[in-house]
N, C-alpha and C positions, 0 to 999 in steps of 0.2 A: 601814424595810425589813420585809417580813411572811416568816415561818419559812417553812422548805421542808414541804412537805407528806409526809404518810409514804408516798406513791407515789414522791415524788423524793425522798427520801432511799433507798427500796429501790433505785428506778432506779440512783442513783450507786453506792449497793454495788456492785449485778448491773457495773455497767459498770468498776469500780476490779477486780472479783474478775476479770473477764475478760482488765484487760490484766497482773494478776497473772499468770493461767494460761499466757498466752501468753510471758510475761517468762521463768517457770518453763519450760518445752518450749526457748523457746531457748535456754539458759545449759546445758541439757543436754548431755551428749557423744553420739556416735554418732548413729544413723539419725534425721531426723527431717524433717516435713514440709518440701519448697522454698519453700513459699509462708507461713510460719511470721513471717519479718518483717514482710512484707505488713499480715499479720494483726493484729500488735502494734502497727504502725504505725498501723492501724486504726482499730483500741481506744481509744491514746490519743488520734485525733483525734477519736473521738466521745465521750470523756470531757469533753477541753476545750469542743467544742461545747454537748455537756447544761450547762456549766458555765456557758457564756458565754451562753444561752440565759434558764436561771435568774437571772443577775446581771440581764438586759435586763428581766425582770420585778419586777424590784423582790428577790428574795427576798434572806435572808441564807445565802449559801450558806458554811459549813463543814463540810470534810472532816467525818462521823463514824468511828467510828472503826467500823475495818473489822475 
């Protein structure tokens, strides 16, 4: 298996920090956007995807720490 590159390991950040953000906004009380699950919903399937993506090419993909 060959390392992830530090393009995708920034990608995986950018995309873990995103369905952080959205995770945060929904757990919120009071006003907040309708389409907010959607969003999160999203997020994680394009996390899984980048993941499942990276595995098909060979890499070793572990979470870093975020």
């Amino acid at each position: 298996m060959s390392e992830m590159t530090p393009f995708d390991i920034s990608m995986l950040r950018h995309l873990e920090r995103e369905v952080q953000y959205y995770l945060h906004i929904d757990m919120q009380t009071g006003d907040k956007p309708v389409d907010i699950k959607q969003n999160l919903e999203r997020s994680r399937q394009e996390v899984k995807r980048f993941i499942r993506q990276l595995r098909e090419e060979g890499k070793d993909v572990r979470t870093p720490n975020i």
